[in-house]
N, C-alpha and C positions, 0 to 999 in steps of 0.2 A: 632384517635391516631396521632402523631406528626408526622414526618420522624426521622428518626436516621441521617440523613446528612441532615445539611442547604438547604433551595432550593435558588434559583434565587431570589434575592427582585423584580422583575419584568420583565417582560415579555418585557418590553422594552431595559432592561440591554443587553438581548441577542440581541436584532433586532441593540441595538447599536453598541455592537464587530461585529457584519456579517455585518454593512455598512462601518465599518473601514478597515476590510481583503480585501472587495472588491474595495478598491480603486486599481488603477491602480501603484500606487507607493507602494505598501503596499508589494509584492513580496519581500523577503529577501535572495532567495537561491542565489547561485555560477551565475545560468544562466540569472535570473532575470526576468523568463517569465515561463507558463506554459508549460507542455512538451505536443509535437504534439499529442500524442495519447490522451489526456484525456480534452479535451476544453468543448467537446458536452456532457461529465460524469459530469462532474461539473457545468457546463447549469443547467442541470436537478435538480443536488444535491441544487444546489441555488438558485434555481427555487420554492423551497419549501419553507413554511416559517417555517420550523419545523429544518430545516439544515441548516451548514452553515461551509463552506469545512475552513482548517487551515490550514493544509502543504499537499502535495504529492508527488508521483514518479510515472512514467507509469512502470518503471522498468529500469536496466542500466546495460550495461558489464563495465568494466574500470579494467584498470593496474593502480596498486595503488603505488607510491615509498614510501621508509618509510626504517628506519633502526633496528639494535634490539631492539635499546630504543624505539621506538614508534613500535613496533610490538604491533598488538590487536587494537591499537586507528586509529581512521580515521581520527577525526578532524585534519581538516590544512594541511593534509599531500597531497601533491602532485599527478597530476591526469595525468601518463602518454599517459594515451588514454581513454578516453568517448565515449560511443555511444548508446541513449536508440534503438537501432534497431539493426538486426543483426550485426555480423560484421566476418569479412575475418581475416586467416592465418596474412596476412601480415600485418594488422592494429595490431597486440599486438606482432610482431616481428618489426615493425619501432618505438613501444616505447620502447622494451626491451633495443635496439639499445643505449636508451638514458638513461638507469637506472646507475645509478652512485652508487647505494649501492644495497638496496634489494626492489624487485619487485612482486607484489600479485596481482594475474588475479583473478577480482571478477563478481560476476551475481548477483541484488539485485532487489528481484522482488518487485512489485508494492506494494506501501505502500500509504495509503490513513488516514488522519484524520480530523476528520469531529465532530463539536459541536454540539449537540444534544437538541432541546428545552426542553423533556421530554424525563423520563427515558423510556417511550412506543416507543415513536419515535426514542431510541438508540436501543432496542430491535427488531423495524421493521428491521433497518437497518445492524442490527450483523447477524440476520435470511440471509439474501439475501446474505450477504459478503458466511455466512460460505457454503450454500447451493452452492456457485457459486465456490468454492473450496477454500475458505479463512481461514482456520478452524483454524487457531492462531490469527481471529481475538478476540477484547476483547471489555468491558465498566469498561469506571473508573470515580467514582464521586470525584470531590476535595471536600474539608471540605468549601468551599464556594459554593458550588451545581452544581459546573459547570458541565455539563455531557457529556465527551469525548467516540466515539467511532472510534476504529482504525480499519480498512482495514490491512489485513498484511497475511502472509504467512511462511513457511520455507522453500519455495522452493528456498535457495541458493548454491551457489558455491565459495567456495573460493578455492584456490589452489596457494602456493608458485611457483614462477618460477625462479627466481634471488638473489643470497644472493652472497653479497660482492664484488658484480660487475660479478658476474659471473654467466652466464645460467647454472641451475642447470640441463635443459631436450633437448630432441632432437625438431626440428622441428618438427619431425613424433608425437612426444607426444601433442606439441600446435595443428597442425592440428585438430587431435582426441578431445583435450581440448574444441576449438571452436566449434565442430559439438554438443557436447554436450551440451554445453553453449548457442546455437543457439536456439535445442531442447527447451531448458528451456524457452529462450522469445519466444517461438511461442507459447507455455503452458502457459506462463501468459499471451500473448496476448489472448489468446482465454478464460481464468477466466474473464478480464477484462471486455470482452466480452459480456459475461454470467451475470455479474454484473451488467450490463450498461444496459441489454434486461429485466434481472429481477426487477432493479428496475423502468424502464419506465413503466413496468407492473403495479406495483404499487401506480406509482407515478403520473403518464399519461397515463391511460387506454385506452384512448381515442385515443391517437397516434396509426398511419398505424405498424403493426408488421412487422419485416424483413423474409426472409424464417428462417422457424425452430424454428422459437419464439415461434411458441404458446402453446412450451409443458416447455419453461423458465420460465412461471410468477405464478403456485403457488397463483393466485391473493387472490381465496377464502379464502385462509389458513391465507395470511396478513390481510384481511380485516374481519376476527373474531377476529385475535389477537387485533386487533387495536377497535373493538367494547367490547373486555375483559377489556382491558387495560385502555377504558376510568373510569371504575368503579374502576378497581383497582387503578387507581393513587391518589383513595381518601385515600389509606390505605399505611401502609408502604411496601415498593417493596426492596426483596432480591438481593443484591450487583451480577456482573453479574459476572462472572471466564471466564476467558479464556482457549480455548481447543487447543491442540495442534496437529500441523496436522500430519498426517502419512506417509508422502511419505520417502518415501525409494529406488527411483530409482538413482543409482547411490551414495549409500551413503557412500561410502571410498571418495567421491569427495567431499562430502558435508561439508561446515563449521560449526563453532558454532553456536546453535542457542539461 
C-alpha cells in the first residue's frame, strides 16, 4: 500500500538540507552561534545520518519589554536581560530599571528541532525526548514528507512584572521569582541531560558511560523498535500526537502553554 503523506524523492534531498544547516553561516537566531550547553547534543544528533538538527535553545530566563499592543507576541520585542544560565535578583532589577512601558520575566525551557530521515528514526527520537521528561514533545509530516520532530516541554514561567513604567511587585517577590526560575533551569539542565545520556546509548553504544548512565539507555527497548520499524516502514505508519506534560509545580506561576 502507498503512504498517505508524500515521502522524500530521495534520500539525498535530506543529506542535502543537513549539509546546508551545517554550514557555519547558516545560524540565523539573535546570537548567531549555538548556546554553550548543547554543542556535544548536537555532535552526536549530526553525527547520525538518520538526523539532522534545525533550530534550538538550551533554555533562557529574559525580561521581555513590550507594551499592551504587543502583549502575547514575542517577535521583535526587546530583550531587557538574557541569560541561558542561572541568574541573580539584581540581573532582572537592572533591566527593570530600564523598562520604559511593560516588562515580562520569562524561563523558556529547551526546545530542540531536528529533521528526521524516516518516520522510525522520528519515533526513536520522540521515545528518548519523552522518557527523559519531554513529554510535549511531538512528529509532524509536511505534505512534501518532510519529517520533523520537536524536543520541547511546558516547563515554563511567565510572570508580568512592570506595566506602564511601573514595578508592579516588591523586591522580596523578584527574589522568590528568581529562586524559582533558578529551580526550573537546573530541571531542565538535568532533562537535557538525561537526553543527551539516553541518546548516546543509542546512538553510541560504544562510548565510555558517565556515573549513573547505565540505568538511562533503555538501549534493548530502542533497538527492537528500530528492528519492528524496519518492516513496518514498508506499510503505512499512523501520524504521531503529541502528549502533553504534567507538571504542576508551581502552576499559578506558570504561563500559557
Amino acid at each position: 500500500t502507498a503512504p498517505l503523506w508524500p515521502r522524500p524523492r530521495s534520500m539525498a534531498a535530506f543529506s542535502a538540507r543537513k549539509q546546508l544547516r551545517l554550514r557555519p553561516a547558516a545560524d540565523s537566531s539573535r546570537k548567531g552561534r549555538v548556546d554553550a550547553a548543547l554543542p556535544a547534543l548536537l555532535a552526536l544528533i549530526n553525527g547520525s545520518a538518520a538526523y539532522s538538527s534545525c533550530s534550538s535553545c538550551s533554555g533562557r530566563l529574559l525580561l521581555l519589554a513590550g507594551t499592551d499592543e504587543t502583549e502575547g507576541q514575542k517577535q521583535n520585542c526587546p530583550w531587557l536581560f538574557v541569560t541561558h544560565e542561572k541568574c541573580q535578583k539584581e540581573d532582572v532589577l537592572a533591566g527593570l530599571h530600564t523598562a520604559q512601558d511593560n516588562a515580562v520575566f520569562k524561563f523558556e525551557p529547551f526546545i530542540l528541532h531536528v529533521e528526521c530521515r524516516e518516520v522510525e528514526d522520528a519515533r526513536l527520537l520522540h521515545s528518548a525526548a519523552v522518557n527523559s521528561g519531554f513529554r510535549n514533545s511531538g512528529i509532524t509530516i509536511s505534505r512534501k514528507g518532510k519529517i520533523m520532530m520537536a524536543v520541547r516541554s511546558t516547563h515554563c514561567l511567565e510572570v508580568p512584572l512592570c506595566h506602564q513604567g511601573t514595578v508592579l511587585v516588591s523586591d522580596e517577590y523578584i527574589e522568590y521569582l528568581v529562586q524559582v526560575a533558578n529551580r526550573k533551569m537546573e530541571e531542565n539542565q538535568r532533562r537535557i541531560d538525561r537526553f543527551h545520556a539516553c541518546l548516546r546509548s543509542i546512538l553510541d553504544p560504544a562510548a565510555p558511560q558517565g556515573p549513573g548512565e547505565e540505568d538511562v539507555g533503555a538501549t534493548a527497548v530502542y533497538t527492537r523498535r528500530r528492528r519492528r520499524g524496519a518492516a513496518a516502514r514498508r506499510q503505512t505508519d499512523g501520524e504521531e500526537t503529541s502528549q502533553s506534560d504534567g507538571e504542576s509545580d508551581l502552576a499559578f506561576l506558570m504561563g500559557p502553554t
